[in-house]
C-alpha positions as CSV (number, residue, x, y, z in Angstrom):
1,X,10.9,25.2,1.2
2,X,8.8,22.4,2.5
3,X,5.4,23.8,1.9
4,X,6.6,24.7,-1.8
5,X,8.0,20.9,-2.4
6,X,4.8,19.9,-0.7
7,X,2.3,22.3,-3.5
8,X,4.1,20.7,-6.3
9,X,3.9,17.2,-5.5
10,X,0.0,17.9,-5.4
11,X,0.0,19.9,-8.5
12,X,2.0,17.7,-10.0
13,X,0.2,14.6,-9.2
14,X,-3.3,16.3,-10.4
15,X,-2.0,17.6,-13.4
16,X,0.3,15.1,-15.1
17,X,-1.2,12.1,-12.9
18,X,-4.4,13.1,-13.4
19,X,-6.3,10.1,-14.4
20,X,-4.6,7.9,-12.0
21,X,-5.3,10.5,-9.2
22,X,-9.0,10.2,-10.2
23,X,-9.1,6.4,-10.1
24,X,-7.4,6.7,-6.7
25,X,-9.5,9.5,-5.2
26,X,-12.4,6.9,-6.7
27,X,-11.3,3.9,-4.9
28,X,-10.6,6.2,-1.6
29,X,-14.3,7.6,-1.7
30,X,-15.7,3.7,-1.5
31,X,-13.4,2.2,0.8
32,X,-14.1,5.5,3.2
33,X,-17.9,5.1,2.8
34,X,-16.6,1.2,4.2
35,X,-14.8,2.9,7.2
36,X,-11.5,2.3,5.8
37,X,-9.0,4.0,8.1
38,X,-5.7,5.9,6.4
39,X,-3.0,7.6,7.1
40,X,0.0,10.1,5.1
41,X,3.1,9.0,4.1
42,X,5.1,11.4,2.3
43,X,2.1,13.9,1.1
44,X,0.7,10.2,-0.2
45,X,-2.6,9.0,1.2
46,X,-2.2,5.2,2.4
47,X,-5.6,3.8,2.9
48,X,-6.1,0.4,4.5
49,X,-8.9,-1.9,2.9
50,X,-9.9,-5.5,3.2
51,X,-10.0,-7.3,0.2
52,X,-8.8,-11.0,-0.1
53,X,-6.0,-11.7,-2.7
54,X,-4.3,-8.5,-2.2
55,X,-1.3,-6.6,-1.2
56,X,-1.2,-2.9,-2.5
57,X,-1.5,-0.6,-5.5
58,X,-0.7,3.1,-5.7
59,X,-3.0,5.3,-8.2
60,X,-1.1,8.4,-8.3
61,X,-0.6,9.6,-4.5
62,X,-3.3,7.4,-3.4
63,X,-1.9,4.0,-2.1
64,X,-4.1,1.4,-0.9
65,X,-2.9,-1.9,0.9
66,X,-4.5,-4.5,2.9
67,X,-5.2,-3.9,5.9
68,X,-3.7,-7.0,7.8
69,X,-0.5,-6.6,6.1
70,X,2.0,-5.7,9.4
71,X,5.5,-5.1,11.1
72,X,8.6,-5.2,8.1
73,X,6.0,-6.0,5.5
74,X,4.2,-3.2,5.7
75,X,6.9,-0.6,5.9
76,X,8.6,-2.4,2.9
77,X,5.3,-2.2,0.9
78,X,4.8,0.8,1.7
79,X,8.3,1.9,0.4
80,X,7.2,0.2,-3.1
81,X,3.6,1.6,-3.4
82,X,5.3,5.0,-3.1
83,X,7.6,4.1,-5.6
84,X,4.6,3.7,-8.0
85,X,3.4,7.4,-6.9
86,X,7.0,8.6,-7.8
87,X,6.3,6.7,-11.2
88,X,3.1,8.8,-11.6
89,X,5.1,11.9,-11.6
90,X,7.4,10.8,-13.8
91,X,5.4,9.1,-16.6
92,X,2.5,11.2,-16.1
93,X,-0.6,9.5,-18.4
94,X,1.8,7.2,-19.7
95,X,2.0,5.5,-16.3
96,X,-1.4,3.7,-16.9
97,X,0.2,1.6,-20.0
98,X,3.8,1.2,-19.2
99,X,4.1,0.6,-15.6
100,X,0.1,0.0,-14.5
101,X,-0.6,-2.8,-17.4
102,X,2.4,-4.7,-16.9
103,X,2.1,-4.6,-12.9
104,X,-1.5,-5.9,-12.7
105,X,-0.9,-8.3,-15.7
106,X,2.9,-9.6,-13.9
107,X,0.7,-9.4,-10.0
108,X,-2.5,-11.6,-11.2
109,X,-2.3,-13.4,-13.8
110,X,-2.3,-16.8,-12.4
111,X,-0.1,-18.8,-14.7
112,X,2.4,-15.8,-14.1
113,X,2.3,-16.3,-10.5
114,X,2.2,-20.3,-10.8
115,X,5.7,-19.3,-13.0
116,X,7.5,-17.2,-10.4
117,X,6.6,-20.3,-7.5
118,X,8.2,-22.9,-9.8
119,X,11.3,-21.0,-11.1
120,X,11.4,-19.1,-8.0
121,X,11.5,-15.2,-9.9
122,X,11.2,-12.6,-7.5
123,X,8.0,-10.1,-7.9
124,X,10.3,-7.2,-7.9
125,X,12.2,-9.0,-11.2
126,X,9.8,-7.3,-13.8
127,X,11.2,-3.9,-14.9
128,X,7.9,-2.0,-13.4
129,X,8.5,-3.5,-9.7
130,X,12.2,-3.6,-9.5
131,X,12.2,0.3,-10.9
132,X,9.1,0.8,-8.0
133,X,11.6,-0.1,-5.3
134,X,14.3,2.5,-6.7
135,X,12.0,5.2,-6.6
136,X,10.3,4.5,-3.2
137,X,13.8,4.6,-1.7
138,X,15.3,7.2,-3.4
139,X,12.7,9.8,-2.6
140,X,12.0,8.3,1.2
141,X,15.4,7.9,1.9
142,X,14.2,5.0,4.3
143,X,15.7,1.5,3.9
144,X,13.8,-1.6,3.3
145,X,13.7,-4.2,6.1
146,X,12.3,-7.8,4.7
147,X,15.1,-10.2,3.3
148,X,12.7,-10.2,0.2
149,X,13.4,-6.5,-0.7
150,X,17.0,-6.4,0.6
151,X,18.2,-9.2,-1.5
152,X,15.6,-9.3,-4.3
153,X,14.3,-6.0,-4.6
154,X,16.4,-4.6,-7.3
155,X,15.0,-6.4,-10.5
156,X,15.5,-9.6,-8.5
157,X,18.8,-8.6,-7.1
158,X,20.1,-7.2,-3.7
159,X,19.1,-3.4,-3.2
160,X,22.9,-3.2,-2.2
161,X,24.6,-5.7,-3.5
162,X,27.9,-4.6,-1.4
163,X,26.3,-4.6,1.4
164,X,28.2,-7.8,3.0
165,X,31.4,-6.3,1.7
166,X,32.2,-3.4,3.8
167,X,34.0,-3.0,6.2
168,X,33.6,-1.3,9.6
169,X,35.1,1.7,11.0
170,X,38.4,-0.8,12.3
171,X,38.6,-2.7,8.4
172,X,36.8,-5.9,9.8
173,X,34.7,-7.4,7.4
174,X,31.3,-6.7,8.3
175,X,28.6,-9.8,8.6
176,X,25.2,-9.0,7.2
């Protein structure tokens, strides 16, 4: 069953994700030909580059993030960019316009990131982001770590918002 899940996600990504799998297997061929180093996550390709100014995009399944990006970080943005590849198989073409756009337009546009300083809006508030982080950990069943993702990850609101309000296994109150 795993091989077959495994064959769609590929077909799937190359057929309805085609153009973002092209950009992506693009950008992978010149950061290789750099001696970028990558790894699999989920049938996705991570591949690590330098590049100033920059955390992570995902182009289909190919995710690229920066290569000094470590520890929590990293396995929380890892969760996101394969959010963004879930995206991909759900939108298909459409992808490029109602998730891609918005996301590179919300990520560095610089009065939009002077905005979410001063007012303090998290990045995962924009529908595209916040919707990323659902997706990532639905399908990866993994759990985000940062205090960033945890309590403003969903559209600028805690993943779980309950979380502080259960209870353990004796009815105590459990602290976060």
């Amino acid at each position: 069953m795993k091989i077959i899940k495994k064959i769609l996600f590929y077909f799937w990504q190359f057929t309805y994700g085609l153009i973002q799998n092209i950009m992506g297997l693009c950008m992978l061929a010149v950061y290789k030909i750099k001696g970028s180093k990558s790894e699999w996550y989920h049938n996705a390709l991570i591949t690590y580059i330098e590049k100033k100014n920059f955390g992570g995009v995902s182009l289909g399944m190919f995710i690229f993030i920066n290569k000094n990006v470590e520890g929590d970080r990293l396995h929380d943005m890892k969760i996101h960019e394969y959010g963004h590849t879930v995206q991909t198989m759900i939108l298909g073409p459409a992808w490029l316009l109602i998730i891609a756009l918005p996301s590179f337009i919300w990520c560095g546009l610089p009065a939009l990131v002077k905005l979410r300083k001063k007012k303090n809006i998290s990045y995962y508030w924009l529908y595209c982001e916040g919707w990323a982080n659902l997706c990532g950990l639905a399908v990866t069943k993994e759990k985000f770590l940062t205090d960033d993702c945890k309590n403003r990850g969903r559209y600028g609101k805690p993943i779980n918002p309950n979380y502080n309000k259960r209870k353990d296994k004796k009815g105590r109150k459990r602290n976060k």
